[in-house]
N, C-alpha and C positions, 0 to 999 in steps of 0.2 A: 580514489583520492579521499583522503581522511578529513572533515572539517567541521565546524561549529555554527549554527545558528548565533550571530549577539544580535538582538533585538535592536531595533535604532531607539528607541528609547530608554534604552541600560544607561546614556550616561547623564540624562535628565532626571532618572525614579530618584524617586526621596533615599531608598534605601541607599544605593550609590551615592547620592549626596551624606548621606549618614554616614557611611564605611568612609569616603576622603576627608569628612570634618574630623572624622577621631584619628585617622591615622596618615591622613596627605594624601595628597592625589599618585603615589607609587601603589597606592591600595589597590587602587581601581585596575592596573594594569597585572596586578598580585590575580586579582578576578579573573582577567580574561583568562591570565595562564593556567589559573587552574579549570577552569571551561574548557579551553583545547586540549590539554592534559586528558582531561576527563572524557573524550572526543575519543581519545585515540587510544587509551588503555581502561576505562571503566566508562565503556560506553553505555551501559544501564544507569550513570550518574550513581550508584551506588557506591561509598566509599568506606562499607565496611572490612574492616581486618586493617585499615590503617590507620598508624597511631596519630597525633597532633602533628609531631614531628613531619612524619610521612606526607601529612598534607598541604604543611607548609613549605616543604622541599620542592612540591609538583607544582605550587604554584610562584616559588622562584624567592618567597618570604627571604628578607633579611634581617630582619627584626626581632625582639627576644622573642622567645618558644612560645606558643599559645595565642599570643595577642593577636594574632592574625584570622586565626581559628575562632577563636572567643567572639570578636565582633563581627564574624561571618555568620556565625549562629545568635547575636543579637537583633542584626538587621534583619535575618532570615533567607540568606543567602544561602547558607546550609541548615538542613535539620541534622537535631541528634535522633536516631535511632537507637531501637535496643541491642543493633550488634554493633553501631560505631554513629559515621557521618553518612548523608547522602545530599546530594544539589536540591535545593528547592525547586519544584515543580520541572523535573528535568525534563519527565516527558512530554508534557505541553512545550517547552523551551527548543527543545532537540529531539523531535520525533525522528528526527531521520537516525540521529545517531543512538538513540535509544534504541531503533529495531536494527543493528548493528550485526547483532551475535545472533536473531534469530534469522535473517535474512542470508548471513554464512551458513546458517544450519540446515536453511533451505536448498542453498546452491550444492552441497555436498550431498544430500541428498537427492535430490536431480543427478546430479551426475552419477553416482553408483546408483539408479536406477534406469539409467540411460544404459550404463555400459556393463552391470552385472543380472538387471532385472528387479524388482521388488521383494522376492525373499529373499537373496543374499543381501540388497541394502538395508532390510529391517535384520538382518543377523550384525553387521557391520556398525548401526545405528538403534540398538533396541528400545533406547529410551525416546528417539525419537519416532520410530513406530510406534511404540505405545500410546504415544501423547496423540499422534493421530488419527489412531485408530484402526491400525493398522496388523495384522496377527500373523503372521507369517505359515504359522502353522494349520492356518486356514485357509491360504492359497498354494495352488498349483507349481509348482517348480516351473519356473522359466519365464519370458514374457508374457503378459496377457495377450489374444489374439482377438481379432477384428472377425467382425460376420464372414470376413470373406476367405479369415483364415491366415491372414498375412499378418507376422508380431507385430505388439504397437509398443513404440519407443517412450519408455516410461518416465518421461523428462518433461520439463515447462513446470506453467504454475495454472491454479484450478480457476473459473470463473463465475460469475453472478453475484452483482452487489445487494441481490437480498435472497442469500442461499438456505436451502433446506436443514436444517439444522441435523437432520440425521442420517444424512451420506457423510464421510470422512474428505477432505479436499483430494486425497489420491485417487480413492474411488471417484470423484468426480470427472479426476482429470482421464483417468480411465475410460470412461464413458464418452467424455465427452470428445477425446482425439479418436476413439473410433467410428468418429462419423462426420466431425465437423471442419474435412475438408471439401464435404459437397454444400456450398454456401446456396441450399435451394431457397429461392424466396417464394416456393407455397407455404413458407411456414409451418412446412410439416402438415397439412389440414389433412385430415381421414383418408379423402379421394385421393392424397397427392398431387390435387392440382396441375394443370401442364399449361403451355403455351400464352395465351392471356391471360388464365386467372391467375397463373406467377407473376407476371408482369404487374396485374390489378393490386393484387396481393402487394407486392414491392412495394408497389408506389404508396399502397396505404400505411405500410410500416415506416415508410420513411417522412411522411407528413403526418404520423404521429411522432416520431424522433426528433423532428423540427420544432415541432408544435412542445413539446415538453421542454427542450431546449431555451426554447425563447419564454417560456414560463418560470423557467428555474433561478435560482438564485445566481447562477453562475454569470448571469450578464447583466450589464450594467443599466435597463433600467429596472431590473429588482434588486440592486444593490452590488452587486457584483461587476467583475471588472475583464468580464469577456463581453466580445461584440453579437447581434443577434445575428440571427440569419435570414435573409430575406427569401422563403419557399417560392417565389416567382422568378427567383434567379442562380442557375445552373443546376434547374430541376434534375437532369440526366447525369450531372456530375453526383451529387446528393446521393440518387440513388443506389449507382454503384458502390458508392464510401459505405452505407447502410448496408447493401448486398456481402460486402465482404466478413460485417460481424456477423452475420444474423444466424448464421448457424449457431453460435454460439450461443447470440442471446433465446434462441428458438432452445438451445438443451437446458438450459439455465431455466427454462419456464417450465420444460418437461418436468425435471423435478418439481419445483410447484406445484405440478398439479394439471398445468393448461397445455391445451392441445396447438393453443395459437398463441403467438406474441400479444399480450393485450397491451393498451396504452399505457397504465402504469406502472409498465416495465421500464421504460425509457425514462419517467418521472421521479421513481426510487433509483435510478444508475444517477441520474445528473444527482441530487440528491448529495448522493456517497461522493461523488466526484466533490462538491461546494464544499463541504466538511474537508477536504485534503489540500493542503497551501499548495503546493507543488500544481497538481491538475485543476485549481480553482484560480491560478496565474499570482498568488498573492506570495510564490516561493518562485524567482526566478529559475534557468539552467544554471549548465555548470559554468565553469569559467569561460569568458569568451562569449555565452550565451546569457549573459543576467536579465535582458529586457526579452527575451524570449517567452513569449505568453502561448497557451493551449487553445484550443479552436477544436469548431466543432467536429471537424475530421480528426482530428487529433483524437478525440473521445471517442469518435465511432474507431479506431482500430483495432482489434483482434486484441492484437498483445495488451493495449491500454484496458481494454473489459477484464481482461484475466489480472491482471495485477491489481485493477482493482476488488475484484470479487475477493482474490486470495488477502486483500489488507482486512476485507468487512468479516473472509470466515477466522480467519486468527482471531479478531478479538472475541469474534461469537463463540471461540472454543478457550480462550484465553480461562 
């Protein structure tokens, strides 16, 4: 489903009191259209290569030619750029629909790496192997294979909200499905750790996961608008929720550098999470789900760690 961010405050800002004093309150609603418009065919909010005309069509204008346009780049509802128009601060306004066309770029990806391998998807996709890092002609024909020999399905998205900057996220994701369906909590330690010390191990990672949790920003007595958690209650639920990512966050460190999950692993993910409307609860779900808020299980899941690492490495390669 295609849709727009309006701010609850779009129709109190002075600027929208500006655009309805010059032009009546059909202005305002001239606005929204061209926001949804902009949602669903120039989802970058860029609206270069189209003339005055063209942009008073998308937003439904009836009025003479320009005048709609004109006091949109008065108030600053649009900037002029050097090849046309583009929406004022779209990306702050519309994050979600701003990464629109990379996030398509991603999924197609994924999938002819799923289902043809990584060199024919970077033949298929050049531009976007390149952009990632990816050389086709420096990998092996066919799927990459697992220690143990078995191909690993070259699909999903990469992990770690504060990634190494000089793995590519394929290569990440490479590495990191070829082993991160043994959720061992020795944390990976030299010995391998067995029987207790995993257990010890666990529980220590998971009252540091707590303990950064209830520190972060993300809940509501540091400002924020998730609930804490209380570590004296459903210690063994906790755990397990924790046991499921930790392979992950255990490869994510490897890169770093660290042999063990240290505590400010968990203190840089909550972090990344408060910075994202959506996982900091201040972006409800979709329809049907609007009062729907994120919780700490919610953060510890597998798939929640990797999309967020893949939001943090985009921009760090952007």
């Amino acid at each position: 489903m295609q849709d727009a961010r309006i701010a609850t405050g779009l129709s109190g800002h002075p600027k929208t009191k500006k655009l309805i004093r010059t032009l009546g309150q059909a202005a305002a609603w001239n606005l929204i259209c061209l926001i949804t418009w902009a949602a669903a065919n120039r989802s970058d909010g860029d609206l270069s290569g189209m003339t005055v005309e063209d942009i008073e069509l998308a937003a439904d204008w009836l009025g003479d030619e320009g005048v709609l346009v004109a006091e949109l780049v008065r108030v600053r509802f649009l900037d002029q750029t050097e090849a046309g128009y583009a929406l004022h601060d779209w990306e702050d306004h519309n994050p979600w629909a701003a990464g629109a066309e990379a996030r398509s770029e991603k999924s197609r990806w994924a999938a002819l790496c799923k289902q043809y391998g990584r060199p024919e998807a970077a033949k298929r996709m050049p531009d976007y192997a390149k952009r990632i890092g990816f050389e086709s002609s420096s990998q092996p024909e066919g799927l990459p294979e697992s220690a143990s020999g078995t191909p690993v399905a070259d699909s999903g998205s990469a992990p770690s909200p504060s990634p190494s900057p000089s793995p590519s996220p394929e290569e990440l994701k490479s590495s990191l499905r070829s082993d991160s369906s043994s959720a061992a909590p020795d944390d990976a330690s030299p010995d391998g750790g067995k029987g207790g010390d995993k257990a010890q191990r666990l529980a220590e990672v998971t009252d540091e996961a707590i303990a950064a949790w209830n520190a972060s920003k993300l809940v509501k007595p540091n400002g924020g608008l998730l609930a804490t958690v209380n570590p004296a209650v459903g210690r063994e639920n906790r755990r397990n929720q924790v046991k499921r990512c930790i392979a992950i966050a255990r490869d994510i460190c490897r890169e770093q550098g660290h042999q063990r999950i240290p505590a400010e692993f968990w203190a840089e993910y909550f972090a990344v999470a408060a910075r994202d409307d959506f996982h900091a609860g201040r972006q409800g779900g979709g329809r049907g789900h609007e009062r729907w808020m994120p919780d700490f299980e919610f953060l510890t899941q597998p798939k929640t760690m990797l999309k967020l690492f893949e939001r943090v490495e985009s921009e760090e390669t952007a």
